[in-house]
C-alpha positions as CSV (number, residue, x, y, z in Angstrom):
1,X,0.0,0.0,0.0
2,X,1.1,3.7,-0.2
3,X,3.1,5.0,2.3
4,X,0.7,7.2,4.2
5,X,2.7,10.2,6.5
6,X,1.8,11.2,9.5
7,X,-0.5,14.1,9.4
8,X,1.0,15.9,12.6
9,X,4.4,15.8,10.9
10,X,3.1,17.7,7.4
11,X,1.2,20.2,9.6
12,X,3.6,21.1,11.8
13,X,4.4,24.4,10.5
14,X,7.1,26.4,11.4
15,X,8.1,28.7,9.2
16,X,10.7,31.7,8.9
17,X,10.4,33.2,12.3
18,X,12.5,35.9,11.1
19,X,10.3,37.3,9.0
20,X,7.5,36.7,11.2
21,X,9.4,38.4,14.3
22,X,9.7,41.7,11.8
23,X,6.0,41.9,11.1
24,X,5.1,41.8,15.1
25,X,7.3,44.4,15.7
26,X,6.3,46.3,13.2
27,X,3.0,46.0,14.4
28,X,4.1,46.9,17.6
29,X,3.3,43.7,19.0
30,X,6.9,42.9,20.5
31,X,5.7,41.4,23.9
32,X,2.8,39.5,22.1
33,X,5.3,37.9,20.1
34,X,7.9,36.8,22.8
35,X,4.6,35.5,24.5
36,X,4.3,33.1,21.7
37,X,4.9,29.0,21.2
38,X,7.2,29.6,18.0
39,X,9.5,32.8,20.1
40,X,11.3,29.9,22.1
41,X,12.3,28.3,18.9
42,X,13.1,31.7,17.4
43,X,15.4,32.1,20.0
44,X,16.7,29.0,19.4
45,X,17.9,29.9,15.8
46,X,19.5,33.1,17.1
47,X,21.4,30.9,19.4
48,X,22.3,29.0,16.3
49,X,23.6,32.3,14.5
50,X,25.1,33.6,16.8
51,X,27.7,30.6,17.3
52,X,28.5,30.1,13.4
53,X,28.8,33.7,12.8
54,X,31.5,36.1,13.3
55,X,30.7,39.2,15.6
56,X,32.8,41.1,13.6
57,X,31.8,40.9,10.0
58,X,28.4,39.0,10.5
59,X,29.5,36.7,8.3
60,X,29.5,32.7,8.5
61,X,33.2,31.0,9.8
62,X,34.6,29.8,6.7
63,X,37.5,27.3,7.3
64,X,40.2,30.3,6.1
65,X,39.3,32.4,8.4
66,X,39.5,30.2,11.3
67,X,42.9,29.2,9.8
68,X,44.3,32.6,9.2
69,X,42.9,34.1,12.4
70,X,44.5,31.2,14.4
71,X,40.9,30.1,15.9
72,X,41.8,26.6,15.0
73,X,44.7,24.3,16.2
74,X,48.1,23.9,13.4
75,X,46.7,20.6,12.5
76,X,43.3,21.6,12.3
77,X,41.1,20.3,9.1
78,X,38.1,21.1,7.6
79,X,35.2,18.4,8.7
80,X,33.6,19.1,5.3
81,X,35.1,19.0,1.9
82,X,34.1,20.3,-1.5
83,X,33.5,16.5,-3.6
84,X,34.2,18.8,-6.9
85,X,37.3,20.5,-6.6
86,X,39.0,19.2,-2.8
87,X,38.9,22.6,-0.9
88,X,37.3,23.4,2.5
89,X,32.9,23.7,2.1
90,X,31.6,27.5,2.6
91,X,29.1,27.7,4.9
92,X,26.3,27.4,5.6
93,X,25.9,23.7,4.3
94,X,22.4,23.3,3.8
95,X,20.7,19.8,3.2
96,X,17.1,19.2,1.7
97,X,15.6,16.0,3.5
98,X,11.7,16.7,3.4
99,X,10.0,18.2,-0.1
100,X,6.4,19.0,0.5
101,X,4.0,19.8,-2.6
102,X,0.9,22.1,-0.5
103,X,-2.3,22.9,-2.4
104,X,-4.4,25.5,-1.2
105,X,-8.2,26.3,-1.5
106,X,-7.6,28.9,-3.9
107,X,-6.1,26.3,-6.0
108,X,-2.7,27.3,-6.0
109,X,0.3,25.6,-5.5
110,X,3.7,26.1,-3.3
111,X,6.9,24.2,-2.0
112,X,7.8,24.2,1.6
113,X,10.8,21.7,3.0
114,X,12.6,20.4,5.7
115,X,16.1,21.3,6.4
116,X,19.5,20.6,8.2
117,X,22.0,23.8,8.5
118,X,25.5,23.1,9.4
119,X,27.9,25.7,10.7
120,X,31.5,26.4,12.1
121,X,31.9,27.8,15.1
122,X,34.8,30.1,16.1
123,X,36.9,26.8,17.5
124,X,36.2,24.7,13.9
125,X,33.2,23.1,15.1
126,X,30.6,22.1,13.2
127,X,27.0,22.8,14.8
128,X,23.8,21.5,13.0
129,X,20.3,23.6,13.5
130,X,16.9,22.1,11.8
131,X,14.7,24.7,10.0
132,X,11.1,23.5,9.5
133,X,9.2,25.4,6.5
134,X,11.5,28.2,6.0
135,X,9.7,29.1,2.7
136,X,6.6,30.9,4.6
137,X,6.0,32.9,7.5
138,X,3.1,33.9,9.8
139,X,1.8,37.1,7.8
140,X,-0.5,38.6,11.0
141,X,-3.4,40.0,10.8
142,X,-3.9,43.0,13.9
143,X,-7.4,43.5,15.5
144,X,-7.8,46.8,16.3
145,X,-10.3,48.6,18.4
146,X,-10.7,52.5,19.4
147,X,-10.6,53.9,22.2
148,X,-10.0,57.4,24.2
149,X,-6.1,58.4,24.4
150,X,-7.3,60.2,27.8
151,X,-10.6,57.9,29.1
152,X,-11.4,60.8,31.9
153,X,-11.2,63.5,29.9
154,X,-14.4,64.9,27.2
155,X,-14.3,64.5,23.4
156,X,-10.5,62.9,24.1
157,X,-9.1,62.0,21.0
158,X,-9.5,58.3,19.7
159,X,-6.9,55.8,19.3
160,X,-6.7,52.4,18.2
161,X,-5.5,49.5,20.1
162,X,-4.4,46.1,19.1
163,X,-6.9,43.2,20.9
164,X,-5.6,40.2,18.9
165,X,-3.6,38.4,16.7
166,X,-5.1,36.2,13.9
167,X,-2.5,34.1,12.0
168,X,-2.3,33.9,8.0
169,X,0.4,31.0,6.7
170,X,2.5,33.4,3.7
171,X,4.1,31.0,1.5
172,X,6.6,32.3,-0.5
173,X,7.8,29.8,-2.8
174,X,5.8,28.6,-6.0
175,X,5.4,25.0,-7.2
176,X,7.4,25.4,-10.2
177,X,9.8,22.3,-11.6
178,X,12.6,25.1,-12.0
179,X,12.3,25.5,-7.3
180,X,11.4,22.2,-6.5
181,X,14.4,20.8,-8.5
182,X,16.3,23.4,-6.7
183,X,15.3,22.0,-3.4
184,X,16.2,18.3,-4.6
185,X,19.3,19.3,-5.2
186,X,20.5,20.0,-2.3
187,X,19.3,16.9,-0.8
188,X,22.2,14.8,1.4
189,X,21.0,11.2,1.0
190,X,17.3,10.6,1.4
191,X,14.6,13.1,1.0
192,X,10.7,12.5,0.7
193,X,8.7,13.7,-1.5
194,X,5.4,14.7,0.3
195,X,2.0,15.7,-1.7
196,X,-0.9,17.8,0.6
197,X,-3.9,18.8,0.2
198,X,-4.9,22.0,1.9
199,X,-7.7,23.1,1.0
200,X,-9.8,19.6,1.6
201,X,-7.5,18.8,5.0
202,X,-6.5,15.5,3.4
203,X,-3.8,12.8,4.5
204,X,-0.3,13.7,3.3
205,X,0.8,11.4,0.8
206,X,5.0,10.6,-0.5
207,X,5.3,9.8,-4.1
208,X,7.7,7.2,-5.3
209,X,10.1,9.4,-7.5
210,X,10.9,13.0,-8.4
211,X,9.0,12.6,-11.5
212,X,6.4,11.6,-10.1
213,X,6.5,14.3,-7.9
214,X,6.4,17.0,-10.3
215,X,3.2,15.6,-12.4
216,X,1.2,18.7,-13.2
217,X,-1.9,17.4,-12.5
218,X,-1.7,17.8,-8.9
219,X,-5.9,15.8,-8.3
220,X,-4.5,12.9,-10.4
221,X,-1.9,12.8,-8.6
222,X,-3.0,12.5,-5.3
223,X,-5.5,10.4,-6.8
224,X,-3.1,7.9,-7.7
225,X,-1.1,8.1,-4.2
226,X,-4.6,7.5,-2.4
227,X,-5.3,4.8,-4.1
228,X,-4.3,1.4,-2.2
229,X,-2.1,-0.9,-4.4
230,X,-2.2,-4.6,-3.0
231,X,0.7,-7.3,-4.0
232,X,-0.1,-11.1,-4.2
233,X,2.6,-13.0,-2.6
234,X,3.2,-16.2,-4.6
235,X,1.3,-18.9,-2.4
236,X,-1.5,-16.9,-2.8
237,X,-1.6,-16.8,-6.0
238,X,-1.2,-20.8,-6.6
239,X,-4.0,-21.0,-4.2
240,X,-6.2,-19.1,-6.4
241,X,-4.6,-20.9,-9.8
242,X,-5.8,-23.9,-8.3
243,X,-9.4,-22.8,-7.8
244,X,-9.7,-22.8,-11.8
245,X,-10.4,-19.1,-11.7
246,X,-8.8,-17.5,-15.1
């Protein structure tokens, strides 16, 4: 049968806090933001930055510098080496492991994935971070609501305050076979190929190729994922070529 994913591990958005972080503030909803599941794991990422890049140029360690600014032992080397042409890797390495096709209900289509970052830090270290969804953000929506800028005071002037938060998922990659070969190639190893539905809240489905995965048709598609495919083991089928059934 086909491989049916977990639905809690397609849904689990995270996103590109970053980006999301920017639009609170900019709504002036700083403390509703570090309030906020996904702040811990913002934080998190910040941590992660904040190891593999340098203070002083805000750039990522690169093996050379580490080398030429004597960060690193003598007979310090590399842990990750360019396969084409034998030098040190830049950094950030970034490997593709999760591909997820997401239909929406307005019918159209976009790429989100699951990655591994790999840094140095400043003693030749190299420190991993996992970054969930990176290719949309939460694009908030304020609630807003008047009221008097002095309550005791008569015909005060009116100002608006923010009462609530309501979240909008901003994807910002498009299903195209020119970005979702991009993703696939920086895949390390294994990486699945996951179809969803959005718009009817349907079970994720993983296809059985990259091909596969980029069929146009996106309802045939999924059509042909959902539909369970049974094998005969070979005593079953002598059983039945005993029966006389053609």
């Amino acid at each position: 049968m086909k491989k049916l994913l977990r639905t809690a591990l397609i849904k689990n958005i995270i996103m590109d806090y970053q980006k999301t972080a920017e639009l609170y503030e900019k709504a002036g909803q700083k403390k509703r933001w570090e309030n906020t599941p996904e702040y811990n794991a913002y934080k998190g990422e910040l941590a992660w930055y904040d190891k593999v890049k340098s203070r002083r140029t805000g750039s990522f360690y690169q093996s050379s510098e580490l080398i030429n600014r004597n960060f690193v032992p003598p007979d310090w080397q590399a842990p990750h080496m360019n396969e084409k042409n034998g030098e040190p890797a830049t950094y950030p390495l970034i490997h593709v492991n999760c591909i997820i096709r997401r239909k929406l209900s307005d019918g159209s289509e976009w790429l989100t994935s699951r990655q591994d970052h790999i840094g140095l830090d400043e003693a030749g270290n190299p420190i991993n971070q996992s970054f969930v969804d990176p290719e949309c953000y939460n694009d908030i929506l304020p609630t807003y609501k008047l009221k008097p800028e002095n309550p005791k005071e008569r015909d005060s002037k009116m100002i608006s305050e923010v009462i609530g938060i309501q979240d909008r998922i901003k994807y910002t990659l498009p299903f195209t076979k020119e970005n979702a070969q991009k993703l696939w190639d920086m895949r390390n190893g294994n990486c699945t190929l996951v179809l969803k539905d959005e718009s009817k809240d349907s079970k994720p489905y993983s296809t059985d190729s990259f091909e596969q995965f980029l069929n146009p048709d996106f309802a045939a598609l999924m059509e042909v994922l959902a539909t369970p495919k049974w094998k005969l083991d070979r005593s079953y089928k002598d059983n039945m070529d005993d029966t006389g059934v053609q």
